[in-house]
MARTORKE-589013 format. One record per residue (C-alpha): x negated, y negated, z negated. Coordinates in steps of 0.5 Angstrom, whole numbers. Example, Ala and Ser with C-alpha at 12.3 -4.5 7.8 and 13.67 -1.06 7.14 Angstrom:
BEGIN
<site><xx>-25</xx><yy>9</yy><zz>-16</zz></site>
<site><xx>-27</xx><yy>2</yy><zz>-14</zz></site>
END
This chain:
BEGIN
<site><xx>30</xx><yy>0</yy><zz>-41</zz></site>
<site><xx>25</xx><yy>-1</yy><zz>-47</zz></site>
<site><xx>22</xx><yy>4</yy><zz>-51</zz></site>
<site><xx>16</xx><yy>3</yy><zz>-57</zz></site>
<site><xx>12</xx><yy>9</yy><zz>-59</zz></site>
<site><xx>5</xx><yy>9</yy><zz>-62</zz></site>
<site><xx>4</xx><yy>1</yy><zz>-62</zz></site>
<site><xx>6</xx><yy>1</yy><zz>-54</zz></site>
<site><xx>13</xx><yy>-2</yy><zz>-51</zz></site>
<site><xx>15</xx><yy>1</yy><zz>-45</zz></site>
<site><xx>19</xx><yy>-2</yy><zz>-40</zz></site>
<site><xx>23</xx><yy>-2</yy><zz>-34</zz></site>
<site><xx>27</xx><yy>-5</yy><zz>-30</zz></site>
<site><xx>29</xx><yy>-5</yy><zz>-22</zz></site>
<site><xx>28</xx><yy>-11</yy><zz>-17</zz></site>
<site><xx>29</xx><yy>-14</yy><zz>-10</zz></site>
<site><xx>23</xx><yy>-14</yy><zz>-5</zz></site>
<site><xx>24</xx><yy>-19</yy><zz>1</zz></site>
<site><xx>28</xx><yy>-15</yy><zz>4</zz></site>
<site><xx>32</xx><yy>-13</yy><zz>-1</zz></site>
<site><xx>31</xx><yy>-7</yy><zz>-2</zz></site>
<site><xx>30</xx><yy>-4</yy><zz>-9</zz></site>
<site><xx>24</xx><yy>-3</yy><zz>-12</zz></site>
<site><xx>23</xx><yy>1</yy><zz>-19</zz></site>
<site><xx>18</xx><yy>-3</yy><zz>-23</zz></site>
<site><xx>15</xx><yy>-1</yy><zz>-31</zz></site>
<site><xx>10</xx><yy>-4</yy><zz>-36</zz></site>
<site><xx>6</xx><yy>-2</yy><zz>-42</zz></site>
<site><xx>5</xx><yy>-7</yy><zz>-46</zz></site>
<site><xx>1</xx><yy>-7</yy><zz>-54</zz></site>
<site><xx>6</xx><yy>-9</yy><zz>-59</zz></site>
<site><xx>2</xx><yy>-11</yy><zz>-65</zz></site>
<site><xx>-3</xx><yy>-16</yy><zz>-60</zz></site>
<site><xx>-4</xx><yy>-21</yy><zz>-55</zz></site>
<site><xx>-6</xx><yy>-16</yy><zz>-48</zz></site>
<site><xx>-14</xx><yy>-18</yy><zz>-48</zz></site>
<site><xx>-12</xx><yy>-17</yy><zz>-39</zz></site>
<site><xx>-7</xx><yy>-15</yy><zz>-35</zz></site>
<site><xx>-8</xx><yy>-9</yy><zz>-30</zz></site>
<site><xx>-4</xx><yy>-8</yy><zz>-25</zz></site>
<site><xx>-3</xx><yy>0</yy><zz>-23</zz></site>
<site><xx>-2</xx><yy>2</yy><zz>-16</zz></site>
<site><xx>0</xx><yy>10</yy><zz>-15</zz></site>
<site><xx>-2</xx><yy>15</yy><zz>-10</zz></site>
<site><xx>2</xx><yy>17</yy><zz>-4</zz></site>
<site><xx>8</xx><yy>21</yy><zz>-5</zz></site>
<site><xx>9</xx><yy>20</yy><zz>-13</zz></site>
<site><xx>10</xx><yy>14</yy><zz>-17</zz></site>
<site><xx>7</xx><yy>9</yy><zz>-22</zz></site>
<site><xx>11</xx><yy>12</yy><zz>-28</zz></site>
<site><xx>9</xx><yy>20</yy><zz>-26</zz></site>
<site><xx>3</xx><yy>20</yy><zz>-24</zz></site>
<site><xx>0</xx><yy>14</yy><zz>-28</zz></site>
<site><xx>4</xx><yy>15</yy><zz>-34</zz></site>
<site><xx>-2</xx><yy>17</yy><zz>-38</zz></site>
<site><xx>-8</xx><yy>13</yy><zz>-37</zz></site>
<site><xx>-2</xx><yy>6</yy><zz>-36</zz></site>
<site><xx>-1</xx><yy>9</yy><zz>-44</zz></site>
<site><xx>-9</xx><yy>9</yy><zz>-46</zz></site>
<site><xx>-10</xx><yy>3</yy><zz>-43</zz></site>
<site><xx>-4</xx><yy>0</yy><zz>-48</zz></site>
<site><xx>-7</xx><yy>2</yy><zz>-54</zz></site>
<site><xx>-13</xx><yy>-1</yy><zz>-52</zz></site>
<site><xx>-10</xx><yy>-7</yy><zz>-52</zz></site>
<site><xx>-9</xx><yy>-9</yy><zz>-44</zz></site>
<site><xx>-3</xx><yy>-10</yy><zz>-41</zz></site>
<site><xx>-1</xx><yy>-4</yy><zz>-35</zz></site>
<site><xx>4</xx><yy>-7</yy><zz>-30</zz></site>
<site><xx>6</xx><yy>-1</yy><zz>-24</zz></site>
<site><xx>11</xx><yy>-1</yy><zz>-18</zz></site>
<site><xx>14</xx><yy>5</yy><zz>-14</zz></site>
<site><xx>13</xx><yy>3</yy><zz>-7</zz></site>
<site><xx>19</xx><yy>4</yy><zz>-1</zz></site>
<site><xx>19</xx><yy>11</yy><zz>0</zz></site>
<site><xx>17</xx><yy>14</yy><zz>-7</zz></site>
<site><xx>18</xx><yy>15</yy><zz>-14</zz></site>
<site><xx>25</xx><yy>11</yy><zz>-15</zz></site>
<site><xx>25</xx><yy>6</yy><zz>-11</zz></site>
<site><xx>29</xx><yy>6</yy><zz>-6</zz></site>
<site><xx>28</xx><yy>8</yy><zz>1</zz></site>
<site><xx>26</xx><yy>16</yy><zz>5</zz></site>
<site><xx>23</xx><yy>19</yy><zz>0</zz></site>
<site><xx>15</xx><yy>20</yy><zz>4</zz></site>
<site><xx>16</xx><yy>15</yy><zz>9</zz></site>
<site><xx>11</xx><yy>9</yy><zz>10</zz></site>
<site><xx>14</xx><yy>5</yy><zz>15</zz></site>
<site><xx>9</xx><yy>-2</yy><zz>15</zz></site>
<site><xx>3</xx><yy>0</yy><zz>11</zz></site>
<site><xx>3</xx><yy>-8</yy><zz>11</zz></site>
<site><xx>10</xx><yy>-8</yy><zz>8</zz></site>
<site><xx>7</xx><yy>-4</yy><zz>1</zz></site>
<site><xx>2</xx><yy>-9</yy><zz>1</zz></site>
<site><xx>7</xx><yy>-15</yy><zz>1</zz></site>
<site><xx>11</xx><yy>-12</yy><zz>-4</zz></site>
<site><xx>6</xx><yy>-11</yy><zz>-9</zz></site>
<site><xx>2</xx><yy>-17</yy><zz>-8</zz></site>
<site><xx>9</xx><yy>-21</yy><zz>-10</zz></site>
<site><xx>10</xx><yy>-17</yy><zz>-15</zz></site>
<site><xx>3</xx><yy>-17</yy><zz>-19</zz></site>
<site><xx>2</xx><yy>-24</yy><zz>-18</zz></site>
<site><xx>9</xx><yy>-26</yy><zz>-20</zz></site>
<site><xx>7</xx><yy>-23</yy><zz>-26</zz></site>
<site><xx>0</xx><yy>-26</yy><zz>-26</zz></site>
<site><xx>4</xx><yy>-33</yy><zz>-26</zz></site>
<site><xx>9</xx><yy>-32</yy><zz>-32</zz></site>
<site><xx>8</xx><yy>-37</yy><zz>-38</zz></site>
<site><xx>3</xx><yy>-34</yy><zz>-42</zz></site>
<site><xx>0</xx><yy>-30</yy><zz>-37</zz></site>
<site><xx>-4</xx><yy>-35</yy><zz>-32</zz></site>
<site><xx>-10</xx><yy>-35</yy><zz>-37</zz></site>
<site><xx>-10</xx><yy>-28</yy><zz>-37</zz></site>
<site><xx>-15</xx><yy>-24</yy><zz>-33</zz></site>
<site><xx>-12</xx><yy>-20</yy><zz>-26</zz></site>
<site><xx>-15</xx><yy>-13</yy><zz>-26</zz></site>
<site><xx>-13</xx><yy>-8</yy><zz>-20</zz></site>
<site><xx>-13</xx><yy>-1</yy><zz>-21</zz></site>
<site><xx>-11</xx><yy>4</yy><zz>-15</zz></site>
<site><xx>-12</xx><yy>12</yy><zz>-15</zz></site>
<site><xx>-12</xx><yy>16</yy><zz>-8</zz></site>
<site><xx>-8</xx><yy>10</yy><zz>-3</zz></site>
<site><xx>-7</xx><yy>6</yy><zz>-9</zz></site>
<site><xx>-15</xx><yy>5</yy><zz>-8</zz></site>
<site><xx>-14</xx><yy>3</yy><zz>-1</zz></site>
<site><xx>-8</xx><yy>-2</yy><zz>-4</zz></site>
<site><xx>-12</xx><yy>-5</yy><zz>-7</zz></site>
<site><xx>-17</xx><yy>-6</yy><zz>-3</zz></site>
<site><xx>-13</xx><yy>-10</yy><zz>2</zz></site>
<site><xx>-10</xx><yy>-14</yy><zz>-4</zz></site>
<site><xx>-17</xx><yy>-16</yy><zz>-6</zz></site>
<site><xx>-18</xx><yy>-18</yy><zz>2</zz></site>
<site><xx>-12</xx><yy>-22</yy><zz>2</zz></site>
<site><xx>-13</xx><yy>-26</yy><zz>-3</zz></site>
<site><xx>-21</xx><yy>-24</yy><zz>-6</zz></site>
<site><xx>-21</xx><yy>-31</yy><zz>-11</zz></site>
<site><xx>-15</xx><yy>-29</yy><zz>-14</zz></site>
<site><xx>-17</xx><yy>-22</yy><zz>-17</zz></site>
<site><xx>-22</xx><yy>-21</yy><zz>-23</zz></site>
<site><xx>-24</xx><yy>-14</yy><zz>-22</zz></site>
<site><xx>-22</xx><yy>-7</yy><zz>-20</zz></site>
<site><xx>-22</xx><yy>0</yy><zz>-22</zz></site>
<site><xx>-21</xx><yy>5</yy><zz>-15</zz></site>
<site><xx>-20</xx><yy>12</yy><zz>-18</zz></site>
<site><xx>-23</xx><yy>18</yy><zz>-12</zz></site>
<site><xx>-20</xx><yy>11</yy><zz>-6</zz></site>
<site><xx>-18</xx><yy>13</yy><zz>-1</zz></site>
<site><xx>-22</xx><yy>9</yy><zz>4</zz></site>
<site><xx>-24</xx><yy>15</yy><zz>10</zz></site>
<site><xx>-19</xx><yy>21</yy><zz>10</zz></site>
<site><xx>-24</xx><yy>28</yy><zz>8</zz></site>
<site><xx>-25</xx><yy>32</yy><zz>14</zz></site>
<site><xx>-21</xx><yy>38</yy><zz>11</zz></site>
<site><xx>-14</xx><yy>34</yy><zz>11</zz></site>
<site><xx>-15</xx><yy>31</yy><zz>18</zz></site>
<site><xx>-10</xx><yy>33</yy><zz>23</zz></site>
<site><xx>-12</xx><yy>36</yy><zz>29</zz></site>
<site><xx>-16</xx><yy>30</yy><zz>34</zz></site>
<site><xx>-10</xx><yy>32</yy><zz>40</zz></site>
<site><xx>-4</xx><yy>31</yy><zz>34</zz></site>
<site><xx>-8</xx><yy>24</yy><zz>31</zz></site>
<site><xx>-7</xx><yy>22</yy><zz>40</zz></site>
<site><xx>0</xx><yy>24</yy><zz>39</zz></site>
<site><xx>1</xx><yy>20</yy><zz>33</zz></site>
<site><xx>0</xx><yy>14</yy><zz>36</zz></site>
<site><xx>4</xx><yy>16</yy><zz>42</zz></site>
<site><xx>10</xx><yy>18</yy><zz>38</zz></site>
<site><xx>10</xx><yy>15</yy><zz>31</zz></site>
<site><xx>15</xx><yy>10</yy><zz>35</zz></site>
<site><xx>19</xx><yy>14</yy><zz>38</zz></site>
<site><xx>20</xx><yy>19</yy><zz>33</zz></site>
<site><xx>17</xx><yy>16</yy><zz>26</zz></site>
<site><xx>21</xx><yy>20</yy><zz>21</zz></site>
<site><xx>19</xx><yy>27</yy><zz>24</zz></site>
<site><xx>16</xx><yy>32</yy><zz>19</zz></site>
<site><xx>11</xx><yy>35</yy><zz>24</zz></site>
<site><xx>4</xx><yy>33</yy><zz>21</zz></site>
<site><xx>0</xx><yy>39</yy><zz>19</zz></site>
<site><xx>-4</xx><yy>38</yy><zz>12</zz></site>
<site><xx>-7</xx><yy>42</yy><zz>7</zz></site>
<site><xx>-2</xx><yy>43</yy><zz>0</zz></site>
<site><xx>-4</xx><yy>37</yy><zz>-3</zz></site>
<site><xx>-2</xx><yy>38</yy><zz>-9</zz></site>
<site><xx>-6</xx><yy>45</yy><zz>-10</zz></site>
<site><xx>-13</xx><yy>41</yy><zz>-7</zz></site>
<site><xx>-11</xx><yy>35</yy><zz>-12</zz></site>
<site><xx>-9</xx><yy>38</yy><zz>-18</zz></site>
<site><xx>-13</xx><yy>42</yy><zz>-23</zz></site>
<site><xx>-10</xx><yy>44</yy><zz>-29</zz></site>
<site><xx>-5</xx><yy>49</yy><zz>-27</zz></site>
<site><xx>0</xx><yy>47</yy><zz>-32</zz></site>
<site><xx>0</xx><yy>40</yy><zz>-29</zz></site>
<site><xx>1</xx><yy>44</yy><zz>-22</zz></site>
<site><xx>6</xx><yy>46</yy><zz>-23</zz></site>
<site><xx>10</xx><yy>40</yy><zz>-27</zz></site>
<site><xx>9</xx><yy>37</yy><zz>-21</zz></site>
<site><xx>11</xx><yy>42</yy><zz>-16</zz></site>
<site><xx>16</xx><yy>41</yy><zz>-20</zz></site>
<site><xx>19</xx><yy>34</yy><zz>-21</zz></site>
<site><xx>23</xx><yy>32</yy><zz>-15</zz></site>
<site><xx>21</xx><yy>24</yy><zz>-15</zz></site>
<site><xx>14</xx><yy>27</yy><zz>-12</zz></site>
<site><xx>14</xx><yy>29</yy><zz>-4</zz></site>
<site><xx>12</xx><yy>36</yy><zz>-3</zz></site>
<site><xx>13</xx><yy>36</yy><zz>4</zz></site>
<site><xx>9</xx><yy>35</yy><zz>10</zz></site>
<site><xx>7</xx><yy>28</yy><zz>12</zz></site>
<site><xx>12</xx><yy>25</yy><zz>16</zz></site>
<site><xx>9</xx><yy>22</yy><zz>23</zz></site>
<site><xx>9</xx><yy>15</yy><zz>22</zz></site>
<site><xx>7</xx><yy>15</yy><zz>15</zz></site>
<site><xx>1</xx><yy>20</yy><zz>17</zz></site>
<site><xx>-1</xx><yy>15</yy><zz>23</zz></site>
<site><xx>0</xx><yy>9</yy><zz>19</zz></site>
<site><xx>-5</xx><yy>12</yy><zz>13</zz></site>
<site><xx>-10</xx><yy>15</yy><zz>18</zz></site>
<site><xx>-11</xx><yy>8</yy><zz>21</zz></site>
<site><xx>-10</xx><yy>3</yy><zz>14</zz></site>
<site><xx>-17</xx><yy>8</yy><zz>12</zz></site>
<site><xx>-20</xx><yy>7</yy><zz>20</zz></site>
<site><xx>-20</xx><yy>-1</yy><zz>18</zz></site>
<site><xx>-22</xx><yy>-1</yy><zz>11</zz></site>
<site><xx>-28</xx><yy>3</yy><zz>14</zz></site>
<site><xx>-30</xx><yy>-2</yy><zz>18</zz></site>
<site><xx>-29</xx><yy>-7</yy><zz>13</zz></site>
<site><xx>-32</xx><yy>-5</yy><zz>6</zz></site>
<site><xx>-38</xx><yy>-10</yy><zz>7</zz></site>
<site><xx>-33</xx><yy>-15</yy><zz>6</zz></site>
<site><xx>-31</xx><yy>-12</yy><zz>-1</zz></site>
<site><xx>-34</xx><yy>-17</yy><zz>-7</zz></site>
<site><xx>-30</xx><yy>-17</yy><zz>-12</zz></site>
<site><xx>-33</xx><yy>-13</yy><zz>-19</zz></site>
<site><xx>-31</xx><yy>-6</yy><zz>-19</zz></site>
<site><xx>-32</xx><yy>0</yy><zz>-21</zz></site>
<site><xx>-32</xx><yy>7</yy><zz>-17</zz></site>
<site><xx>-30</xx><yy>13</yy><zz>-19</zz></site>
<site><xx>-30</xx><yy>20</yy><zz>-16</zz></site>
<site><xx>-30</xx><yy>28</yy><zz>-16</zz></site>
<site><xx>-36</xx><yy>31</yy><zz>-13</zz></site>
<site><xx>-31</xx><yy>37</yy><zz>-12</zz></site>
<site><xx>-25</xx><yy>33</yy><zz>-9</zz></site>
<site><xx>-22</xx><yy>36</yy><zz>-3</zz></site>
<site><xx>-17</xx><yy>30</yy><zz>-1</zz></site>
<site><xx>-21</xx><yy>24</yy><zz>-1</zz></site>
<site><xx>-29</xx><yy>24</yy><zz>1</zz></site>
<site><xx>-33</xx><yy>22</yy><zz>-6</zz></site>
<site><xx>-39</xx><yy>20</yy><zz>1</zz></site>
<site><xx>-34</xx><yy>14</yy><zz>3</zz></site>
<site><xx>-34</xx><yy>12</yy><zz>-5</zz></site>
<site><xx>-42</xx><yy>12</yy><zz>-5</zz></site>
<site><xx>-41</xx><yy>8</yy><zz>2</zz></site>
<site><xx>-36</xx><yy>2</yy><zz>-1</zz></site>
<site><xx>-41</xx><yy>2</yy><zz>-7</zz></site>
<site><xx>-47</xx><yy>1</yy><zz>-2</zz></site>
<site><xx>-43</xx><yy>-4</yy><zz>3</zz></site>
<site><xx>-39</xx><yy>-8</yy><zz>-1</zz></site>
<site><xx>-43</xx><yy>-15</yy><zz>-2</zz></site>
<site><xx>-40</xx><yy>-15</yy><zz>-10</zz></site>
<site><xx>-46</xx><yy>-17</yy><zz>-15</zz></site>
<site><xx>-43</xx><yy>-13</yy><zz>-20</zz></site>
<site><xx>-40</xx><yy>-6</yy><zz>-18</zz></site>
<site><xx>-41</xx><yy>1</yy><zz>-21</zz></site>
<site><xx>-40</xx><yy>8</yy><zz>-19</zz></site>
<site><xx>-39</xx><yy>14</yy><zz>-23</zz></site>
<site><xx>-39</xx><yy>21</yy><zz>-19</zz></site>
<site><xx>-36</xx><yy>27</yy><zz>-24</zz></site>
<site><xx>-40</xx><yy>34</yy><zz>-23</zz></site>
<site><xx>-34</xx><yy>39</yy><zz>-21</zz></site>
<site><xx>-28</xx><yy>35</yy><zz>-22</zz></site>
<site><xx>-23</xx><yy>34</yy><zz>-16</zz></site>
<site><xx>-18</xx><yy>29</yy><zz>-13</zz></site>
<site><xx>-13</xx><yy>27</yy><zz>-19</zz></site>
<site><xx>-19</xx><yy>24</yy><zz>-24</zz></site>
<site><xx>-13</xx><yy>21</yy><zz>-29</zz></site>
<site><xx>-9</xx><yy>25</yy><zz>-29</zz></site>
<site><xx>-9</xx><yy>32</yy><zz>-26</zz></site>
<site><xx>-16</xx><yy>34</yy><zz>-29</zz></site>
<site><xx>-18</xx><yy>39</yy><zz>-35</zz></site>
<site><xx>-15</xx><yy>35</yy><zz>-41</zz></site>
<site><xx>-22</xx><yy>34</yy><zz>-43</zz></site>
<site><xx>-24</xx><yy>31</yy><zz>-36</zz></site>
<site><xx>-18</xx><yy>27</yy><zz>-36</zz></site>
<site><xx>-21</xx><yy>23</yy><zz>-43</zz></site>
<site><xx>-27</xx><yy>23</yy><zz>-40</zz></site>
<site><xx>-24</xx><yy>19</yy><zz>-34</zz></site>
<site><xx>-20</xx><yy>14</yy><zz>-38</zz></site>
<site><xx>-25</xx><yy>13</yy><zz>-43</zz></site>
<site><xx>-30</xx><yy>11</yy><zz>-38</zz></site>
<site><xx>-24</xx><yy>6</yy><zz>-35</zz></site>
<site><xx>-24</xx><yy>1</yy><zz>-42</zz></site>
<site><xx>-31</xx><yy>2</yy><zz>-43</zz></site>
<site><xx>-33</xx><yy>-2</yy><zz>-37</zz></site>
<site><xx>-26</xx><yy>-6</yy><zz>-38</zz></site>
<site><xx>-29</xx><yy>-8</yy><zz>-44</zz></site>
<site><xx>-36</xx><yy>-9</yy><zz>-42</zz></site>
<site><xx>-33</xx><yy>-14</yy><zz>-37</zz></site>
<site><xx>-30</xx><yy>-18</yy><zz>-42</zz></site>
<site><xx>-36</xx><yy>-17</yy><zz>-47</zz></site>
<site><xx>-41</xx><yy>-21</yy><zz>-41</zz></site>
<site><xx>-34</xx><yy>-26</yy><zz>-40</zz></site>
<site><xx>-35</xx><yy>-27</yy><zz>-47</zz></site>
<site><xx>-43</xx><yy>-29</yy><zz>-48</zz></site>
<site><xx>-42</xx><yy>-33</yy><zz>-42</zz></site>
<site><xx>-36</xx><yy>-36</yy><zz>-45</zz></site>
<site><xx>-40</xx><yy>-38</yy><zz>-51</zz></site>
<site><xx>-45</xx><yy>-43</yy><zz>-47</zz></site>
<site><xx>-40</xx><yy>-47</yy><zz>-45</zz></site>
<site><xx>-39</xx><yy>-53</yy><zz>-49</zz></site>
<site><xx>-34</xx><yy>-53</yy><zz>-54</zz></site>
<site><xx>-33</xx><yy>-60</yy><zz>-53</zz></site>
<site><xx>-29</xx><yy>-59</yy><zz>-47</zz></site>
<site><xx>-25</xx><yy>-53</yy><zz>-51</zz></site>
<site><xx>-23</xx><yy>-57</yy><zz>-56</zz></site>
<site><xx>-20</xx><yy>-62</yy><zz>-52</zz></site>
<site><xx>-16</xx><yy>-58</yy><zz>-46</zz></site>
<site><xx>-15</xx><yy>-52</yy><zz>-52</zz></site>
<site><xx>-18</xx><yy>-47</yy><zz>-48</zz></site>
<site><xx>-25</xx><yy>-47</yy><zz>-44</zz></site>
<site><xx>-22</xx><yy>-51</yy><zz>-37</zz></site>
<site><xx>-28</xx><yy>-47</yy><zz>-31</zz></site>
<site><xx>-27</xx><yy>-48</yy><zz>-25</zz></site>
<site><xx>-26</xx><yy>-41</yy><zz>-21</zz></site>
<site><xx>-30</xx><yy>-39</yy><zz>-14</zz></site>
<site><xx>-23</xx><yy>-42</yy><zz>-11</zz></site>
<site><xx>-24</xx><yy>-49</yy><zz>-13</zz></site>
<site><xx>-18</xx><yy>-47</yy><zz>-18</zz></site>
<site><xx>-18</xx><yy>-49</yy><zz>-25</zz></site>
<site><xx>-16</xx><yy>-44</yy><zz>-30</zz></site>
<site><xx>-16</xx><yy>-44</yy><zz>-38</zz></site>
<site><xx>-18</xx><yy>-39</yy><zz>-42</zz></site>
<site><xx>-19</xx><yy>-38</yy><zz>-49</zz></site>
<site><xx>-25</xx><yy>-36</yy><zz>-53</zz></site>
<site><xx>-24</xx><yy>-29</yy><zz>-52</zz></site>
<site><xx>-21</xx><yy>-29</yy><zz>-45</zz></site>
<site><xx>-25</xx><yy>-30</yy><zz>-39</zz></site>
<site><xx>-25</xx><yy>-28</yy><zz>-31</zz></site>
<site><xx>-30</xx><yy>-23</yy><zz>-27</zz></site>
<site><xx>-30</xx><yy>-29</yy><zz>-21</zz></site>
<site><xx>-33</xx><yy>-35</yy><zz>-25</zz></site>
<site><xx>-39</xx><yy>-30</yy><zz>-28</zz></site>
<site><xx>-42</xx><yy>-27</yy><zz>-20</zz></site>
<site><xx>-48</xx><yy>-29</yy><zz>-23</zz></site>
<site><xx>-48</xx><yy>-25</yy><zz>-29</zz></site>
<site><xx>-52</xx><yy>-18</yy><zz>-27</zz></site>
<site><xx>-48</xx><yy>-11</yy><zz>-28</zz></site>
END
């Protein structure tokens, strides 16, 4: 399915994970300019990347950058049991095929590779950055999911038998939470399409599900100091679901020589899309500024390489931290080839 409205096109189309499950994915794309990078969206838990992320995928479009989404197994409408995380593992797997089969489409490999996740999207992208850390060219983390808050930990005694029982009865929905979307979401108005939306899974968390997320934010804590692609951080002081402290301490563990923190008096969990309305522009247009800084220092980096070389690959040929070669044009640049250049 295609639709075009205000310079976007909006499209989707079903695919196969290595399984073969089905897997909904999307894309907003600007119609009237070649996309200045490609930003590949990773939603939050219990939603999907059309609902929850519509929004800022839309501003992203009209300021010229490509958004790729995908719903993972279990959410929005891809297929699987609504809420259910059997493999955390299994979600990273299928949105690191998916982005990089996007990423490595003719017209695309000279493009730079940005992530972006919000809540467990976060998480996500910080293992796909871990996975492959050379490969990515930045990322935008929105309130991350890298410790779990205090106030929507289960019980210590129900995170033991979690671990005893996620096995033997992993669909079960017994854990107990806080109403995430009360605690997330500010705006009544989108409150209350939320609880009305039936892609969005309301219910408690099931067992395996909820066991899986408390170990996956366990092993990022221990690993933040291992983060070194470019990012910038951004984070409620008043959010509820994620702890702005964790985000404070992946901006001052990550080894990354170019990182960012933004941290937003009174706003809650959903930054992008569950705040005020003017909160919420806020939030985005700080998204494309540092997006477009990032290309603005790529591009006065760019203009002291020789031109000769240029003219005779057709684009800048830079060798990346990888040992890899990519070209790209005089207005496209990669994070990875500039580490030195100071933020």
């Amino acid at each position: 399915m295609a639709d075009e409205i205000d310079n976007v096109r909006y499209e989707e189309e079903f695919i196969r994970n290595s399984n073969g499950s089905k897997l909904f994915t999307c894309r907003w794309l600007p119609t009237n300019y070649e996309p200045k990078a490609l930003i590949f969206l990773c939603h939050s838990y219990a939603t999907g990347c059309s609902i929850s992320m519509k929004g800022t995928a839309i501003t992203l479009a009209k300021s010229g950058f490509a958004a790729y989404g995908m719903d993972y197994i279990g959410h929005g409408k891809s297929s699987g049991l609504q809420g259910y995380i059997p493999s955390f593992d299994d979600l990273v797997n299928d949105c690191f095929d998916h982005f990089t089969g996007v990423a490595e489409k003719e017209g695309n490999r000279n493009k730079m590779r940005i992530l972006m996740g919000e809540s467990m999207g976060g998480a996500i992208v910080l293992l796909l950055h871990l996975r492959k850390p050379e490969y990515w060219d930045g990322a935008v983390l929105l309130a991350p999911m890298c410790k779990i808050a205090d106030e929507m930990l289960p019980p210590p005694w129900l995170i033991n038998a979690c671990r005893k029982l996620s096995d033997i009865i992993p669909t079960w929905k017994v854990v107990p939470s806080g109403n995430a979307v009360d605690l997330s979401v500010r705006d009544p108005r989108i409150r209350e399409d939320v609880r009305a939306n039936p892609l969005i899974y309301k219910d408690r968390p099931r067992l395996k599900t909820a066991y899986n997320l408390l170990d996956v934010t366990m092993d990022l804590e221990k690993r933040l100091g291992e983060v070194s692609i470019p990012f910038i951080v951004l984070h409620g002081e008043d959010d509820k679901v994620t702890s702005p402290s964790a985000s404070k301490l992946l901006y001052e563990k990550a080894s990354s020589s170019q990182k960012s923190i933004k941290l937003y008096p009174g706003m809650w969990h959903a930054l992008a899309g569950g705040e005020l309305p003017e909160n919420i522009e806020t939030v985005r247009a700080d998204i494309v500024n540092w997006l477009n800084e990032r290309i603005s220092i790529g591009q006065k980096t760019l203009d002291g390489v020789n031109k000769s070389k240029a003219e005779e690959s057709g684009g800048y040929k830079l060798e990346s931290r990888d040992g890899s070669m990519r070209t790209v044009g005089s207005s496209l640049c990669t994070f990875m080839q500039y580490e030195q250049v100071k933020h």
